[in-house]
C-alpha positions as CSV (number, residue, x, y, z in Angstrom):
1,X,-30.5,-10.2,15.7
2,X,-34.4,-9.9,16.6
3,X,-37.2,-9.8,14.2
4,X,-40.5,-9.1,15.0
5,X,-43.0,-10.0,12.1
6,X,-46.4,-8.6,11.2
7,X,-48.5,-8.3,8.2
8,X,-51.1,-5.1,7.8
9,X,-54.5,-5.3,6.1
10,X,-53.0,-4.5,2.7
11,X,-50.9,-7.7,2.7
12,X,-47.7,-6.4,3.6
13,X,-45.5,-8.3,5.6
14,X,-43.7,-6.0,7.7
15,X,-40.4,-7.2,9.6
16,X,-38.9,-4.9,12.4
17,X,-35.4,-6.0,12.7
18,X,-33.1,-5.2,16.2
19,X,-29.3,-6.1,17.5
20,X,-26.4,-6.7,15.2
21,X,-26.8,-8.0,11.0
22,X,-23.9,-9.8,11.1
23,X,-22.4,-13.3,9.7
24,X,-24.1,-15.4,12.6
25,X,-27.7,-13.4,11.8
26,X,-28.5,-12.7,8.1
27,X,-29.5,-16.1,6.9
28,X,-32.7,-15.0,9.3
29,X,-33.7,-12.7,7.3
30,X,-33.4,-14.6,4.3
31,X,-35.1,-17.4,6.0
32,X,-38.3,-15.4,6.6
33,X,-38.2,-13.5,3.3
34,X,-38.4,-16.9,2.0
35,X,-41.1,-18.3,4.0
36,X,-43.0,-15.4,3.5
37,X,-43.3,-16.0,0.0
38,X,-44.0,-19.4,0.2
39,X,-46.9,-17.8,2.1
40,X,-47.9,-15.7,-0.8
41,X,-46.5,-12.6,0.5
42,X,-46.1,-10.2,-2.4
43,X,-45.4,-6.7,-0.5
44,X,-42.5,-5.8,2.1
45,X,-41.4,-3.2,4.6
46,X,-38.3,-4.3,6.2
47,X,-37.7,-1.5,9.2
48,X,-34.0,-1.5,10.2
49,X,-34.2,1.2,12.7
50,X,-33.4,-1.2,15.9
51,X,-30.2,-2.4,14.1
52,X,-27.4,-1.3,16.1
53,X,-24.7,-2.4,13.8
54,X,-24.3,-3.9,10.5
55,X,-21.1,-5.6,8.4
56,X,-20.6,-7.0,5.1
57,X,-22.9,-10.1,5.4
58,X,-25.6,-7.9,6.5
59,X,-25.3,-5.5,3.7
60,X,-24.7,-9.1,1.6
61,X,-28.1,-10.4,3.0
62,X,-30.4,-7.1,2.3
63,X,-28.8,-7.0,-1.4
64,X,-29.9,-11.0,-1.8
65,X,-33.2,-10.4,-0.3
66,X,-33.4,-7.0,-2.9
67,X,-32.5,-8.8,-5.9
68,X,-34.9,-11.9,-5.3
69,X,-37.9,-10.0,-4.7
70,X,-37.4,-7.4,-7.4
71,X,-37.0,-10.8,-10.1
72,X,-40.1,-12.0,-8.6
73,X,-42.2,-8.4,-8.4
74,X,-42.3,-7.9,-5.2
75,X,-41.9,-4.5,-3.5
76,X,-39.7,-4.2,-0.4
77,X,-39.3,-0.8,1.0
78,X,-36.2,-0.4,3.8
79,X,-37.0,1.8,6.9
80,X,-33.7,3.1,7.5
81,X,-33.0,6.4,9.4
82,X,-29.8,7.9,10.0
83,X,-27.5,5.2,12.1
84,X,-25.4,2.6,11.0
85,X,-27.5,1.2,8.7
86,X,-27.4,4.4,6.7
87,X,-23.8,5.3,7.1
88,X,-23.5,1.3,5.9
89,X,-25.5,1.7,2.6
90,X,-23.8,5.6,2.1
91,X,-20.1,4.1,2.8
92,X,-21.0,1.2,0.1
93,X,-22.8,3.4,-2.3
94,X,-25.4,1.1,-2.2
95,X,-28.0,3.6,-1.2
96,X,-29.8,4.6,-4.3
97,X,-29.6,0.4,-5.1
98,X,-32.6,-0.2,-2.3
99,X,-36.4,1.8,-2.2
100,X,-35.6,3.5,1.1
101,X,-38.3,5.5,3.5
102,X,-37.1,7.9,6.2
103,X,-41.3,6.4,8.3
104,X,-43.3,3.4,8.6
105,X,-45.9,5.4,7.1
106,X,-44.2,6.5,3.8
107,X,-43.0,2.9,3.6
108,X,-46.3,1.6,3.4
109,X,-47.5,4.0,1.3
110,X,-44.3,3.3,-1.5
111,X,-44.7,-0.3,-0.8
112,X,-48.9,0.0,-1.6
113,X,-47.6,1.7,-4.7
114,X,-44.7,0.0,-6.2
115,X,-46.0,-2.4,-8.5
116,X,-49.4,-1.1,-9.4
């Protein structure tokens, strides 16, 4: 797995994930998530469209990541379009668990809006 990190002018710390969340991958995403708030990173937009496949430890990772930010107030917002990804969350029933945009845009915009 790939991750390309960038942070926009309203402090949001955007990560544009490619390639397979699998067992040998998803402590990466943990392991910037938690960087990131050492940084003081309080808003996130995790975009998921370049994942090509996804198994249990990926969907194990993205729940983690989920649960510590929401204990600690901080937004994250998954870009996830239909692909595996979405036919992941939907065959888990962990869909309406995560904040989910269909766009980078309406990410932003929910993540902007989430905790004010």
């Amino acid at each position: 797995m790939e991750i390309k990190v960038s942070k926009n002018n309203d402090n949001i710390y955007l990560m544009e994930l490619s390639g397979a969340m699998d067992l040998y991958s998803s402590h990466q995403l943990k392991d910037f998530v938690m960087k990131a708030l050492k940084n003081k990173v309080e808003r996130f937009v995790l975009n998921l469209d370049g994942i090509t496949n996804i198994n249990s430890a990926g969907i194990g990772a993205l729940i983690n990541v989920f649960s510590t930010l929401k204990k600690l107030n901080c937004p994250l917002v998954i870009i996830a379009p239909e692909g595996p990804v979405m036919q992941a969350l939907e065959a888990t029933r962990l869909k309406g668990y995560f904040t989910i945009a269909r766009s980078l845009k309406e990410a932003i915009s929910m993540a902007e809006t989430s905790s004010d």
